[in-house]
C-alpha positions in Angstrom: 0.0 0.0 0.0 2.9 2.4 0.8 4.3 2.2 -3.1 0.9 2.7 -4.2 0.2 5.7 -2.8 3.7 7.3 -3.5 3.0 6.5 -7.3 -0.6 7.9 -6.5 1.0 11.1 -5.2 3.7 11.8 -8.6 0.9 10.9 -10.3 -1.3 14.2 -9.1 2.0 16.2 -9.8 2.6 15.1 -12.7 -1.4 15.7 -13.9 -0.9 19.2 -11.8 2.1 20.5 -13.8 0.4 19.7 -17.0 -2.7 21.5 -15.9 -0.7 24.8 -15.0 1.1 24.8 -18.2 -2.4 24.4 -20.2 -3.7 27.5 -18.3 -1.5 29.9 -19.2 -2.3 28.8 -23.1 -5.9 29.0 -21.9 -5.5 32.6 -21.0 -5.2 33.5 -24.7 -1.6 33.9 -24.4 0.8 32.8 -27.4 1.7 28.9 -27.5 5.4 28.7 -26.5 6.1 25.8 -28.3 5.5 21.8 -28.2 4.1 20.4 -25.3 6.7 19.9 -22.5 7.0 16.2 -21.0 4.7 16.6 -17.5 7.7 16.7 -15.1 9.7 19.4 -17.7 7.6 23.1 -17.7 10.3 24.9 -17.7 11.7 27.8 -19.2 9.6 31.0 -20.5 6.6 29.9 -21.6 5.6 28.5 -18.6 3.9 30.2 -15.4 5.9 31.9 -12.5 5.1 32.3 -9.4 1.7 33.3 -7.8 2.6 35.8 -6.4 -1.0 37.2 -5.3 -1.4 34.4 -2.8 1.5 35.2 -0.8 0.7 38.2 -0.3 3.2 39.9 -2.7 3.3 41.7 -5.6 3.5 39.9 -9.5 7.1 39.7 -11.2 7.5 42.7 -12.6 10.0 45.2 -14.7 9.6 48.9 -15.3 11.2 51.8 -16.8 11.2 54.1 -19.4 11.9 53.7 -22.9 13.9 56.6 -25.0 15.1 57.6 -28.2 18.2 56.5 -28.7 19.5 60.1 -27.5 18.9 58.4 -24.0 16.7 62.1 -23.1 13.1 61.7 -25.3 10.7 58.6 -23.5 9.1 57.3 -26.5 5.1 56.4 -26.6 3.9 53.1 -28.2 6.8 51.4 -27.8 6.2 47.2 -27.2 8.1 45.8 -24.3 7.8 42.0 -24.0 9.4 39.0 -22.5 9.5 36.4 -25.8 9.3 32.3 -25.4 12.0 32.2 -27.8 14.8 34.1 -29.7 13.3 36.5 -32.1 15.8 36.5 -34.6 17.5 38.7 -36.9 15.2 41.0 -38.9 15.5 40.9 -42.6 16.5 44.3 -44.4 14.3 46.2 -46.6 10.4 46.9 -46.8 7.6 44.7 -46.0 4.4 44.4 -44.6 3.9 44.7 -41.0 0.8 45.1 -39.6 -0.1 45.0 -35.8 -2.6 41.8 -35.8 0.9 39.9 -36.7 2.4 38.0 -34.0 5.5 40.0 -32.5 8.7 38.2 -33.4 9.8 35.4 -30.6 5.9 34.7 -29.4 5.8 36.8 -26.3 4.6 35.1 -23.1 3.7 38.7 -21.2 3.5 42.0 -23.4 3.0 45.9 -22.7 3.4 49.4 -24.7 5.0 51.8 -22.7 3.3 55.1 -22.5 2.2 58.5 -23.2 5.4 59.2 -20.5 7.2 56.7 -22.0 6.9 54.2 -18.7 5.9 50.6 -18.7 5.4 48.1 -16.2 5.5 44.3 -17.4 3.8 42.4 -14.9 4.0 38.6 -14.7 7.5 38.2 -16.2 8.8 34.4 -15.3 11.5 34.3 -12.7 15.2 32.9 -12.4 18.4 33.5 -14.3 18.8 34.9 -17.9 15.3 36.3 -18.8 14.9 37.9 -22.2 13.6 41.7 -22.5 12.6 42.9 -25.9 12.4 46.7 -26.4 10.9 47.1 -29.8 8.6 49.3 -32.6 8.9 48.5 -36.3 12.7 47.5 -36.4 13.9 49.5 -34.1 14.8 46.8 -31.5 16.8 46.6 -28.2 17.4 43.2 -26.1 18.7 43.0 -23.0 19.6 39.4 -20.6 17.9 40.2 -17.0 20.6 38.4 -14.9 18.6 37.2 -12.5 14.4 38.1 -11.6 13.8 37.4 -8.7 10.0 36.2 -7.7 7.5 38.4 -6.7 9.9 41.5 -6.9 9.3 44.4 -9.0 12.4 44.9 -10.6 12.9 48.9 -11.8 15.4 49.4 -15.3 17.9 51.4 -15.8 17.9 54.3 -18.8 21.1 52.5 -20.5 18.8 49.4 -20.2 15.7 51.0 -21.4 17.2 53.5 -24.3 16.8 52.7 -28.6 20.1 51.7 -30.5 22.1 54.2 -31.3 23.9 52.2 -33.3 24.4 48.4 -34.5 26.3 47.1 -31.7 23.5 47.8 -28.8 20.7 46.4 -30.7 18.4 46.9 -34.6 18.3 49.9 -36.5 16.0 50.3 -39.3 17.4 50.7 -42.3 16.4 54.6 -43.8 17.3 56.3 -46.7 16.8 60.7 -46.4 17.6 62.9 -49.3 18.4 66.0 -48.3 16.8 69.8 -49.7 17.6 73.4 -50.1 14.6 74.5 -47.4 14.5 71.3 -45.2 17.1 69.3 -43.3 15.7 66.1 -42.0 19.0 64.7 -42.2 19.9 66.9 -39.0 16.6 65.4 -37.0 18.5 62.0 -36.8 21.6 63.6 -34.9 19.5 65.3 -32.8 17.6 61.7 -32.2 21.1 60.4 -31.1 21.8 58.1 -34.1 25.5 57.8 -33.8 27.4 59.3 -36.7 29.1 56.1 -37.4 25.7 54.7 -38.8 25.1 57.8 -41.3 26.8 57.0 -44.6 26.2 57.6 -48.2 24.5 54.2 -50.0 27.7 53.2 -50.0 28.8 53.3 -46.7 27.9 50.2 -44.0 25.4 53.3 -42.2 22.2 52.4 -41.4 21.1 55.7 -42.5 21.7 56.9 -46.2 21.8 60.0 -47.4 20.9 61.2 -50.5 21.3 65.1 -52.7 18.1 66.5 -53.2 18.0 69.4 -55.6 20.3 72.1 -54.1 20.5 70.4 -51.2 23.8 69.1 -49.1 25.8 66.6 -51.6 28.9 65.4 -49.1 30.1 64.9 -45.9 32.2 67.3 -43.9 36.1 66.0 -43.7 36.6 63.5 -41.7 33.0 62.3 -40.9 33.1 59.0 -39.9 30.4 57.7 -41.4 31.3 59.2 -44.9 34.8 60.6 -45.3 34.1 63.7 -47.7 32.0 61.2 -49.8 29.9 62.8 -52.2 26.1 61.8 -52.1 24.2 59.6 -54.8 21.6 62.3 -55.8 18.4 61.8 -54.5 16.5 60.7 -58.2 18.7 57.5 -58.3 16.9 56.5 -55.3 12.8 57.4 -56.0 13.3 56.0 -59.8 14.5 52.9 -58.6 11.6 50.7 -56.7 14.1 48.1 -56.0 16.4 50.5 -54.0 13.7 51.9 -52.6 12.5 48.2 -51.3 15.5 47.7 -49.7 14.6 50.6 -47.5 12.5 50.3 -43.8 12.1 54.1 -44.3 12.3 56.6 -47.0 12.4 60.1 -46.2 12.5 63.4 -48.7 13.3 66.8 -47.2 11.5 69.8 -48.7 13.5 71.3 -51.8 12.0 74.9 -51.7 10.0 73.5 -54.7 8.3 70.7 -56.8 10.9 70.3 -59.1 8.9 68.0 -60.8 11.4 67.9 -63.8 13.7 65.6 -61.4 10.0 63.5 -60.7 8.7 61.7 -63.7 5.9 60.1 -63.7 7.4 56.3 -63.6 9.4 58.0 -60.0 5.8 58.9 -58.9 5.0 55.0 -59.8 7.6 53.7 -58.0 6.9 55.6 -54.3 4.0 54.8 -54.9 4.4 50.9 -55.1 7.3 51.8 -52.5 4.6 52.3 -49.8 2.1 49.8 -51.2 4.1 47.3 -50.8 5.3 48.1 -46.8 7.1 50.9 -47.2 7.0 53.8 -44.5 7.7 57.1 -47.1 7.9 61.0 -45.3 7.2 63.9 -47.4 8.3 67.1 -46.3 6.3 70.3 -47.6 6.9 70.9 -51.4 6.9 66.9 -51.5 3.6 67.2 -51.4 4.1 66.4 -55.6 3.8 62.5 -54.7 0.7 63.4 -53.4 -1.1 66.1 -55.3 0.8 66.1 -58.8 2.4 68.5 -60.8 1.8 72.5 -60.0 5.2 74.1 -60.7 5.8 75.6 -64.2 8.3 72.8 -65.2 5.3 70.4 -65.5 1.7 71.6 -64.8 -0.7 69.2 -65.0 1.4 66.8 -66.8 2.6 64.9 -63.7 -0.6 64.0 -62.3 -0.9 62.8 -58.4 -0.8 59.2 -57.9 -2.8 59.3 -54.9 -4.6 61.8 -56.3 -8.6 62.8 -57.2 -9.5 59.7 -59.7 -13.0 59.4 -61.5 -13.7 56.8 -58.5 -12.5 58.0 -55.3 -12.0 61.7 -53.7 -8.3 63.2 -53.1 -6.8 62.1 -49.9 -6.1 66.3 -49.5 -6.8 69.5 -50.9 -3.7 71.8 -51.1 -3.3 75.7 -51.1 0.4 75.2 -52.0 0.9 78.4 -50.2 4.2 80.1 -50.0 4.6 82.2 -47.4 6.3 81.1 -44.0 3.9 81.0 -41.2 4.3 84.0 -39.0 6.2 83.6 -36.1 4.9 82.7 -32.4 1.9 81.6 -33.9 0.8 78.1 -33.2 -0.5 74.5 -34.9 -2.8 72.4 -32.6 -2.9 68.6 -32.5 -5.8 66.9 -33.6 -7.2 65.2 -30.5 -10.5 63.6 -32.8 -9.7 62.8 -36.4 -6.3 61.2 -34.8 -6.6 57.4 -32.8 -3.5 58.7 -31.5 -4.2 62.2 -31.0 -4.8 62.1 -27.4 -1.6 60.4 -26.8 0.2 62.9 -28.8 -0.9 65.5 -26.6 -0.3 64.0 -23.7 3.3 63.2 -25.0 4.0 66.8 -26.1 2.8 68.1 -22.9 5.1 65.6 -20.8 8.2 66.4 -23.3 8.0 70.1 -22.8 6.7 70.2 -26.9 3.7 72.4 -25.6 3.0 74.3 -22.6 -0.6 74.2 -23.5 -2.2 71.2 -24.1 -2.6 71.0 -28.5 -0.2 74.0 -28.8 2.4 73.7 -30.5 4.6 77.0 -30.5 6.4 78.3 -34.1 9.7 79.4 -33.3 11.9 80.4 -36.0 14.9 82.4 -34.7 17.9 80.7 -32.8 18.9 82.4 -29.4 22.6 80.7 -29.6 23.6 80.5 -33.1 22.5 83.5 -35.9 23.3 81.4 -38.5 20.7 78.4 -38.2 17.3 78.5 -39.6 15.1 77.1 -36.4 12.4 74.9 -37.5 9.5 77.1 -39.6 5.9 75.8 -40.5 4.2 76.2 -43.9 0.6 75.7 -45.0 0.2 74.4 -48.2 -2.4 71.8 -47.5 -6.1 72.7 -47.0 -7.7 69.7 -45.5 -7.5 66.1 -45.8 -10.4 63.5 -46.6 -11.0 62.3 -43.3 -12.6 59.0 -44.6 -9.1 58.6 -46.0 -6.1 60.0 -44.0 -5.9 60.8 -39.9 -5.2 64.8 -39.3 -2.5 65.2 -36.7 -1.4 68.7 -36.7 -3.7 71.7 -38.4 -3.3 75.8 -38.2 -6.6 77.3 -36.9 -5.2 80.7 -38.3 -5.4 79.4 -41.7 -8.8 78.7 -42.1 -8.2 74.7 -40.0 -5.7 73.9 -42.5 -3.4 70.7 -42.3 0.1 70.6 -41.5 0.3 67.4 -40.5 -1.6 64.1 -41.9 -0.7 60.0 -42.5 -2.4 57.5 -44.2 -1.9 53.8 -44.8 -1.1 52.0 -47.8 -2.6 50.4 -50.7 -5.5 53.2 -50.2 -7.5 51.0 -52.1 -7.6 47.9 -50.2 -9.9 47.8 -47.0 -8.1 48.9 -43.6 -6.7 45.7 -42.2 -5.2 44.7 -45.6 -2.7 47.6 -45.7 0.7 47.3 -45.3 2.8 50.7 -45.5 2.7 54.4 -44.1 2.7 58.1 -45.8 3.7 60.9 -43.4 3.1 64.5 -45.0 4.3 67.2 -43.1 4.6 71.1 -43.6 7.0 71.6 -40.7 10.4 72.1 -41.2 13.8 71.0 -39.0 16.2 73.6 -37.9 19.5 73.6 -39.1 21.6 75.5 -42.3 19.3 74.0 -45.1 20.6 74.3 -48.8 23.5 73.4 -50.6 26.5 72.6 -47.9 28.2 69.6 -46.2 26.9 67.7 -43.6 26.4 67.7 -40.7 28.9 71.3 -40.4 25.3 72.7 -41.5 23.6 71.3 -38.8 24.5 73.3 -36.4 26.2 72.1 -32.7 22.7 72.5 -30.7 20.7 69.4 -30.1 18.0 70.6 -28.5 14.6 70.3 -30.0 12.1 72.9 -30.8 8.7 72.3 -30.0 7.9 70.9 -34.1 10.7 69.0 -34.2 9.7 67.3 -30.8 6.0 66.5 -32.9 8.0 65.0 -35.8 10.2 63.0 -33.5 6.6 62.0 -32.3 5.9 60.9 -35.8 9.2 59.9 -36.9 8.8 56.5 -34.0 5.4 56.5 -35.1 5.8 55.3 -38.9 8.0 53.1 -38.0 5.9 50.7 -36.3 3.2 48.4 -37.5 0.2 49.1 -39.5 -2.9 49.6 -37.5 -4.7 49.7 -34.6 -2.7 48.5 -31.4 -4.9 47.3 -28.9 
């Protein structure tokens, strides 16, 4: 009778452990792979400790996720605790919507937020847990040591902080021509992308730049991530669809005009297929051509807009294609309805010091510490966007509500949750020395942000990361 019931008793345990690894798949959580053997739940995909009834708190981590400047905390960014290695990403474009799975199956899962905090609770305990720090391919992962149960375990900022380059973690890989009125190329320095991973498409950077009609063609002597290189100009990059493809993110700054001599048609195509296929594209002002079409002299009405009015569907916007610079100390406001992500936005700016009252964002256009750099400026040359069609983010109640900031997903003409890239327009401009130059000399030494820049920074996390809504 004695050996009975000790084989009655492992027998309990054994039904037992397979029980409590079956509820954690009965909770809706992710699979973490086969089945383990009954006396074998192990590893991350199986429960932790209850915690609750000891009288303790869950397992938990938290901090605060930044650019990789190591200053901005970043909204919407996915913290999560995987059952298994994600893996390397692949380079290039392709579709990524937010209903997919997040590489690596993630046992417990959280978006940090409009502060940039997060709190993962229910993490498994023990040695060598797996954090993943991720939006779009932007990725950091770190090895906890050691959790220990029923702790809440706070992060450190070097833990918690974006890549800023390809030793601490995945970069995405972007490709930014530059302009004669715009300087996005400038936004990334200020982000705290390291200037080893700035190169031309040459160079082993993570970031490409490209000349944009009189815009900055080389880098400065010495650079490190080009070495006085000259700069492929920009047109080899938006006429090729294949180069683009092999882009995360494409991003144009504003030339001062259309230009639409350097955009044919077949370039219009290819950005356009660029985005439909996964592609996250940002248009800057007088890009507004990939958009509307043709309005400079060079080509009026010959370059028609590829996302344009059509005898079947409206325009995604109506434009103005005003001129003149917004006048200074004036102010955009944030879209807090037409925007799923307006509210957040808000929040975010407010917590960032982007406004000092809530939806303001200020226009500041002269630099206290150095004459010679343009501060960021705003333009209006976009009257209102379809709202059936695109999300408004930023608009200028002293023009009449006009836009000045709007996104939409891509193909337009497939339903919602069948789209698979981003467009970003945007009629605010980046501080720095914008024109013809070398880079980043014309940048400017100052890396603070002005309140627009701040919003695009905002945006700028915000395309990269998956196509729709995350719950």
């Amino acid at each position: 009778m004695r050996i009975v019931t000790i084989r009655g008793l492992l027998l309990v345990l054994a039904v037992m452990a397979i029980g409590a690894c079956g509820k954690q798949r009965d909770r809706g959580e992710p699979d973490a792979g086969p089945t383990p053997a009954p006396d074998a739940c192990t590893g991350a995909g199986c429960p932790g400790t209850v915690c609750s009834a000891m009288g303790k708190p869950e397992t938990s981590v938290s901090g605060t996720v930044y650019a990789p400047n190591g200053t901005l905390p970043l909204f919407g960014i996915n913290v999560y605790v995987p059952a298994h290695d994600p893996g390397p990403f692949l380079d290039g474009a392709q579709c990524d919507r937010c209903s997919d799975a997040l590489p690596g199956d993630p046992v417990v899962q959280t978006v940090s937020d409009a502060n940039g905090q997060f709190s993962l609770i229910g993490i498994p305990s023990g040695d060598n847990v797996r954090l993943v720090i991720t939006s779009g391919k932007w990725r950091k992962q770190i090895m906890l040591a050691h959790v220990e149960p029923c702790t809440v375990q706070a992060l450190s900022t070097a833990q918690t902080t974006l890549p800023r380059d390809h030793t601490e973690g995945d970069l995405p890989r972007i490709a930014i021509t530059t302009g004669f009125a715009d300087s996005l190329e400038c936004l990334v320095r200020k982000l705290g992308v390291a200037d080893s991973e700035i190169s031309t498409d040459r160079g082993a950077g993570r970031v490409h730049l490209y000349a944009g009609e009189f815009g900055k063609d080389k880098f400065a002597t010495g650079f490190p991530g080009g070495s006085d290189e000259a700069f492929s100009l920009a047109s080899t990059l938006w006429n090729d669809l294949a180069k683009m493809k092999s882009y995360d993110i494409v991003m144009f700054s504003c030339e001062g005009a259309q230009y639409s001599r350097t955009k044919p048609q077949a370039a219009l195509d290819a950005v356009k297929a660029y985005a439909d296929f996964g592609g996250r594209l940002f248009l800057s002002h007088w890009h507004n051509i990939w958009i509307e079409g043709a309005t400079d002299e060079d080509n009026m009405g010959q370059v028609p807009a590829v996302w344009g009015a059509s005898a079947t569907a409206p325009g995604i916007a109506t434009w103005t294609d005003r001129v003149e610079e917004l006048a200074i100390n004036s102010s955009s406001r944030i879209d807090e309805t037409s925007n799923p992500k307006g509210v957040a936005f808000a929040s975010w700016m407010m917590n960032v010091g982007g406004s000092t009252v809530r939806d303001h964002i200020e226009l500041v256009n002269q630099a206290p510490d150095e004459h010679d750099v343009v501060l960021s400026s705003g333009r209006s040359t976009c009257a209102a966007v379809d709202p059936e069609r695109a999300e408004r983010w930023v608009f200028l109640p002293d023009q009449g509500g006009g836009t000045q900031n709007f996104q939409f997903t891509t193909p337009i003409e497939q339903p919602v949750d069948a789209r698979c890239g981003k467009v970003v327009f945007s009629d605010m401009h980046v501080s720095g020395i914008a024109g013809e130059g070398v880079y980043p000399e014309s940048c400017g030494t100052s890396l603070e942000m002005t309140p627009q820049e701040k919003a695009l920074a905002f945006m700028f996390f915000d395309i990269a990361s998956c196509v729709g809504v995350l719950l």
